[in-house]
Backbone bond lengths (Angstrom), bond angles and torsions (degrees), N, CA, C in turn:
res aa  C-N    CA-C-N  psi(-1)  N-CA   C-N-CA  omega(-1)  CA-C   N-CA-C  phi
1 X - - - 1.442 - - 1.524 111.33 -
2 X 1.702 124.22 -44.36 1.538 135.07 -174.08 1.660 79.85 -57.66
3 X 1.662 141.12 -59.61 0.971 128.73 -143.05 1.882 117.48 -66.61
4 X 1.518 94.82 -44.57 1.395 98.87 156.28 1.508 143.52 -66.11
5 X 1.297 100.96 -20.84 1.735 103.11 172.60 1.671 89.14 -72.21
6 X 1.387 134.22 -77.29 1.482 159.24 143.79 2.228 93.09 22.67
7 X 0.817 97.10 -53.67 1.541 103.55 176.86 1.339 124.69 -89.33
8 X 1.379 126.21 -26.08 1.272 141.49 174.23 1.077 98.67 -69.63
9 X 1.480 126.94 -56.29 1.338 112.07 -164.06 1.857 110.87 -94.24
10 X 1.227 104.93 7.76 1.656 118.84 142.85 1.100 137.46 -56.89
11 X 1.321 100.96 -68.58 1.871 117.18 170.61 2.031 93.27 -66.67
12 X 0.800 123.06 -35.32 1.743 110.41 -164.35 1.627 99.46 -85.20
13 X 1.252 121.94 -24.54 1.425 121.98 -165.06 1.755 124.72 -121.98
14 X 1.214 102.59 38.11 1.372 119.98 -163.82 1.433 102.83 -86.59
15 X 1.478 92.85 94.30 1.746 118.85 175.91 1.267 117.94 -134.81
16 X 1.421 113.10 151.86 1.737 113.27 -175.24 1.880 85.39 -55.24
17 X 2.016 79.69 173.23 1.498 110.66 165.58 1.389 115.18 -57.41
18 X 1.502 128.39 123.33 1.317 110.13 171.84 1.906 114.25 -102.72
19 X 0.865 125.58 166.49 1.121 151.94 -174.56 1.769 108.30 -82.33
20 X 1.575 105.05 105.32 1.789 104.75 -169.01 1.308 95.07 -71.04
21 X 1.355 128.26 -21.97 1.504 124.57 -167.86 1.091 103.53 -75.60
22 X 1.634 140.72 -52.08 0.969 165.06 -136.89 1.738 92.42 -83.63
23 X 1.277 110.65 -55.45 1.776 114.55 -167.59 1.654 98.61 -67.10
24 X 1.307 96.23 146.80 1.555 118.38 161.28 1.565 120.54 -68.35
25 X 1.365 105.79 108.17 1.578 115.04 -166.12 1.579 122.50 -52.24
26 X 1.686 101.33 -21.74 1.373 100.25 -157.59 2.216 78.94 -90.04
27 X 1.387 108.88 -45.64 1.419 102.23 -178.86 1.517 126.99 -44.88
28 X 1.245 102.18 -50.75 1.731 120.04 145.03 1.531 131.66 -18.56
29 X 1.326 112.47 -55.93 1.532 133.90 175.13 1.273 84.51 -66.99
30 X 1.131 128.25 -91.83 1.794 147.06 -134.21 1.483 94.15 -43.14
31 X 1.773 107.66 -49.28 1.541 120.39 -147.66 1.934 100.46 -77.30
32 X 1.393 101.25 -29.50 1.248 116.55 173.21 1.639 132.37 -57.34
33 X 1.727 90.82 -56.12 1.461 113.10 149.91 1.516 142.01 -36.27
34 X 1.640 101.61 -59.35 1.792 108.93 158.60 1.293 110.54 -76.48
35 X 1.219 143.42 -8.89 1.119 124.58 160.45 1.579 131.43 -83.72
36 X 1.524 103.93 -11.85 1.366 102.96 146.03 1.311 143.50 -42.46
37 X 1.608 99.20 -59.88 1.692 125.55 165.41 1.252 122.74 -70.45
38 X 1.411 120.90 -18.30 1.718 114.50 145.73 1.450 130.22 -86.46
39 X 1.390 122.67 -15.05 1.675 125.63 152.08 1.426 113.16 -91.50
40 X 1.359 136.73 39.70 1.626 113.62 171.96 1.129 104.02 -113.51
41 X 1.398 130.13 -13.12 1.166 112.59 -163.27 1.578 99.14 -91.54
42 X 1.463 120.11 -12.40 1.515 120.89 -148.42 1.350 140.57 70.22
43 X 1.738 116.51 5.53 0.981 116.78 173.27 1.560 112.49 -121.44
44 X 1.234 114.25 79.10 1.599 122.44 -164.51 1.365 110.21 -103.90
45 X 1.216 106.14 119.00 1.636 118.70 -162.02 1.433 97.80 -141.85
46 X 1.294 112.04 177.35 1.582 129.85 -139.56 2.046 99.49 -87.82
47 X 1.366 93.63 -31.28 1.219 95.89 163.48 1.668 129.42 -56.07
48 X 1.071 118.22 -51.25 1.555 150.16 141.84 1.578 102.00 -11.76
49 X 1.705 126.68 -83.80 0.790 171.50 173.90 1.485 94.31 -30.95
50 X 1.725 122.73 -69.65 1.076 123.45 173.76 1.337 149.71 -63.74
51 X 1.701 98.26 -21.04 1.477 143.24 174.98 1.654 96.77 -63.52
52 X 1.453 111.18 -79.38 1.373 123.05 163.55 1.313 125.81 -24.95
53 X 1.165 116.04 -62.13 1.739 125.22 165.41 1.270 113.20 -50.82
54 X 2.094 118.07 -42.77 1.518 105.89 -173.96 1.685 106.90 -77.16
55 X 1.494 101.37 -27.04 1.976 88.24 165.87 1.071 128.40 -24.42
56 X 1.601 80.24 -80.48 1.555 106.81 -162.02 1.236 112.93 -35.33
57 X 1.463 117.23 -72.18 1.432 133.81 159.22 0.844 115.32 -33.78
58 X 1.506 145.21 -43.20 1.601 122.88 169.99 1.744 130.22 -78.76
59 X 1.747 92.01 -11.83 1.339 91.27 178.73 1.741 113.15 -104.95
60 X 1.007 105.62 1.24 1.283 116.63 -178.60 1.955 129.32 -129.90
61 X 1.283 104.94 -33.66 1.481 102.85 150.66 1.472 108.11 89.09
62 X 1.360 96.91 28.85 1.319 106.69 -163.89 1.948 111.79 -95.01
63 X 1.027 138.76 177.05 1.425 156.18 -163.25 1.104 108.31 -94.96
64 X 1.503 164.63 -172.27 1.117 159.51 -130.09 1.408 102.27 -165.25
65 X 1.231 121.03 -21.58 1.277 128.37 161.74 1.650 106.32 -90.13
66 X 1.075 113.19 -46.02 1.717 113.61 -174.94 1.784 100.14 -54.49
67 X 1.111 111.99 -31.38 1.632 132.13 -141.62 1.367 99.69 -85.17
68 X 1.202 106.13 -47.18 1.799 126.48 -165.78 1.652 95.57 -71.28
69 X 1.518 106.38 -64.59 1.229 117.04 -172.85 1.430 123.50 -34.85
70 X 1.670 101.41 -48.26 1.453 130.00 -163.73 1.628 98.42 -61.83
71 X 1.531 112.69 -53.71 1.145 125.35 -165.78 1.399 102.74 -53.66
72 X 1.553 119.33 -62.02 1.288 120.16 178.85 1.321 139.09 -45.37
73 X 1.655 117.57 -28.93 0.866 147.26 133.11 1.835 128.28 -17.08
74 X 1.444 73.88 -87.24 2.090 86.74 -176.06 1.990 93.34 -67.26
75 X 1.226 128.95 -29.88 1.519 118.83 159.55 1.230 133.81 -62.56
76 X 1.636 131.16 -12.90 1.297 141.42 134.42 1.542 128.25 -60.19
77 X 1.725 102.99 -46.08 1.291 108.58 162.71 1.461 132.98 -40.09
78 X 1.451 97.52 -56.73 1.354 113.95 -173.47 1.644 111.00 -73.97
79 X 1.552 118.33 -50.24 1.361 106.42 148.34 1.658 146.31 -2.77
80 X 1.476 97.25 -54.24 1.310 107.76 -155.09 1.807 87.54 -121.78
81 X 0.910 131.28 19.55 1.347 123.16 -165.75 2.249 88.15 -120.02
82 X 1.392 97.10 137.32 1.463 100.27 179.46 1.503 126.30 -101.46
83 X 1.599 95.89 14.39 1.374 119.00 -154.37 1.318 107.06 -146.15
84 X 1.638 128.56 149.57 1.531 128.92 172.16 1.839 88.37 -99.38
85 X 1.015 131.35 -18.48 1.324 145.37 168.08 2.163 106.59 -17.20
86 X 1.172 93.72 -62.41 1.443 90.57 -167.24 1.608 123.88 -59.34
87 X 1.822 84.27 -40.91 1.628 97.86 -176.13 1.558 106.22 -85.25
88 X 1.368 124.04 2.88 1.602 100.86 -173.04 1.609 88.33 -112.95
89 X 1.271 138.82 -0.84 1.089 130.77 171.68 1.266 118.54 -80.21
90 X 1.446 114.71 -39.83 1.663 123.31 169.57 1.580 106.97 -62.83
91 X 1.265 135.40 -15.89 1.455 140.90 179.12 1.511 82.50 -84.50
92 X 1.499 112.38 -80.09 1.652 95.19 -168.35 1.312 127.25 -47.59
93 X 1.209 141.64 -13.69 1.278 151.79 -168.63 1.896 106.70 -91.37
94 X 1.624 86.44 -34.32 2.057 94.32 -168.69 0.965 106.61 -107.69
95 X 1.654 138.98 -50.36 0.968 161.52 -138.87 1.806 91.40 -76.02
96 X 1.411 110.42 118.48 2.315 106.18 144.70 1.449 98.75 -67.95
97 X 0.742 93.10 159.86 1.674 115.96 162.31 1.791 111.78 -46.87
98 X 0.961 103.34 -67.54 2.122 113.11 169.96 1.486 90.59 -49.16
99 X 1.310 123.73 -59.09 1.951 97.88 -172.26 1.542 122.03 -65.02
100 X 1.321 110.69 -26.37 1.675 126.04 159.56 1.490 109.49 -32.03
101 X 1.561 95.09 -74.00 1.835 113.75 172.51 1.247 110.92 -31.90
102 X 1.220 101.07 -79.59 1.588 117.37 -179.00 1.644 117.17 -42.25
103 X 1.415 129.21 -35.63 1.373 132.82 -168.41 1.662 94.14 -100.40
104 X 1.425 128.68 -34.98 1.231 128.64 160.08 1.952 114.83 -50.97
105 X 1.651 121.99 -43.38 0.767 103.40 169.33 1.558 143.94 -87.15
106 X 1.192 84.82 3.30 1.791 117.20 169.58 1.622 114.43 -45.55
107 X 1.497 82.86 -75.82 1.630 101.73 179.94 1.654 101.50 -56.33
108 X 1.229 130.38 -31.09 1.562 112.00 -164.79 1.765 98.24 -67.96
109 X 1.741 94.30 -50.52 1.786 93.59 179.30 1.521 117.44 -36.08
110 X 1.502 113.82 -44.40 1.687 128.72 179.45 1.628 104.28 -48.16
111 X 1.466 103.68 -40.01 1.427 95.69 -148.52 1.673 96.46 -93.54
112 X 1.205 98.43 1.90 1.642 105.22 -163.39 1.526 98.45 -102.27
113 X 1.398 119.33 -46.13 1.371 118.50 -175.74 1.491 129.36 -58.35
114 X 1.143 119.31 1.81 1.359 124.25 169.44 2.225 109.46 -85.93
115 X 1.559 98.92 -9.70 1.619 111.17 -177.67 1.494 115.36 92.68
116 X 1.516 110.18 -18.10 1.677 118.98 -179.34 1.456 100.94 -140.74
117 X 1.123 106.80 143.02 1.546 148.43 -156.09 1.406 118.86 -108.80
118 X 1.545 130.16 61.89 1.006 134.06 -134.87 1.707 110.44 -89.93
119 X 1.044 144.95 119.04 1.209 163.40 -163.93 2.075 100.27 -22.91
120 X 1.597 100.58 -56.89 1.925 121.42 163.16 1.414 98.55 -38.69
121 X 1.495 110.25 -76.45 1.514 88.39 -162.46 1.326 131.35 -120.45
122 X 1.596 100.17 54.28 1.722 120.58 136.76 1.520 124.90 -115.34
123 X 1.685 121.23 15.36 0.711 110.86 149.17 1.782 102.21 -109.05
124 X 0.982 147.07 -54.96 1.594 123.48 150.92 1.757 114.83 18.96
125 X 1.677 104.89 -90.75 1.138 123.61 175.45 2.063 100.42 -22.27
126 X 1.073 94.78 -69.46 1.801 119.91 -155.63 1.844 85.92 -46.94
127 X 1.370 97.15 -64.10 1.765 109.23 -175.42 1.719 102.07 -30.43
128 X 1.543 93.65 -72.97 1.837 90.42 -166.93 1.260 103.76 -67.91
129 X 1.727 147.95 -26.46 1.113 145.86 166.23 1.999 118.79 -39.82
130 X 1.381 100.88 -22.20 2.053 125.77 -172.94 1.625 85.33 -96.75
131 X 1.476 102.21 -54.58 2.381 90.27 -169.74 1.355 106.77 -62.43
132 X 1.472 133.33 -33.45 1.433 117.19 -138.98 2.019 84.91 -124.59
133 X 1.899 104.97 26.54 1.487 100.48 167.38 1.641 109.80 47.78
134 X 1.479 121.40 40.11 1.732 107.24 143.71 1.322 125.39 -58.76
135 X 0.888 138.09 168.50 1.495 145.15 167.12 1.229 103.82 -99.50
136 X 1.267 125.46 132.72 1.746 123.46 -176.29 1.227 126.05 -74.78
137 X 1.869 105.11 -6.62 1.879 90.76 165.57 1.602 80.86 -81.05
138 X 1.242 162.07 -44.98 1.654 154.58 -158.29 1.270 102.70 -46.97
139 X 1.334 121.73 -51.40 1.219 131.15 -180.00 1.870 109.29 -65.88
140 X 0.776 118.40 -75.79 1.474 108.71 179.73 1.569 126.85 -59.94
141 X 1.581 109.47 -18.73 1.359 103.09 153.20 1.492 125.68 -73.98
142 X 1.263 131.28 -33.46 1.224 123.74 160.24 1.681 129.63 -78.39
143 X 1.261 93.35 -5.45 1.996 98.38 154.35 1.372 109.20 -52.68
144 X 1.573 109.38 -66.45 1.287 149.85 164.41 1.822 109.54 -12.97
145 X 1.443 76.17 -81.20 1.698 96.49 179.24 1.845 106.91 -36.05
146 X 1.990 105.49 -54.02 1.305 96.24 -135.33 1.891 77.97 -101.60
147 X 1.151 128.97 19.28 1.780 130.67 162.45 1.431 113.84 -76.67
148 X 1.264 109.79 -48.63 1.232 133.92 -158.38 1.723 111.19 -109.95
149 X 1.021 130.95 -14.74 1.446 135.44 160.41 1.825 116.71 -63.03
């Protein structure tokens, strides 16, 4: 299954090498983050895929080349990373509190846009919602927010 998500987002994301120095760390984290909550459950589909892309892009404002790249990126990252450790510390370090919200309600849209809500990734969500210090009405209002939006 890793091999097919692993290829999908090959064939869908075919961009030069980018430069880790070059990317914005906190964009990095975030992009890393929802891509957790669109591979945990194992059923990662284009919807998923698109959800992710409309994040990114709305929370970050980024170019379509910057965007693509980024993705590919924080999807190697996250790959090879043995830990949610790296990316929720650069949130705590960058992140206000409202961008918390906001990147918290990201991932719910992710996890929502496939139409089912898979057991993985709302507790996922909940996990990095405890590292990056939400407050749990924060957390269930942006469940909220991103069900019902």
């Amino acid at each position: 299954m890793l091999d097919r998500i692993k290829s999908f987002f090959s064939e869908l994301l075919e961009t030069e090498e980018v430069n880790l120095e070059e990317s914005d760390p906190r964009h990095l984290a975030a992009a890393a983050l929802m891509i957790e909550i669109a591979t945990i459950d194992e059923h990662f589909d284009a919807t998923e895929i698109q959800a992710l892309v409309r994040e990114l892009q709305a929370q970050f404002q980024l170019d379509s080349e910057t965007l693509h790249g980024l993705i590919d990126l924080a999807r190697r990252e996250s790959a090879s990373s043995t830990s949610l450790y790296q990316f929720t510390r650069c949130v705590n370090d960058e992140f206000s509190p409202e961008e918390k919200f906001t990147l918290l309600e990201g991932m719910w849209r992710i996890a929502y846009a496939d139409g089912n809500l898979d057991k993985y990734e709302e507790y996922m969500i909940r996990r990095i919602a405890d590292l990056i210090h939400v407050a749990h009405g924060d957390f269930i209002r942006a469940k909220h927010a991103a069900r019902d939006g």
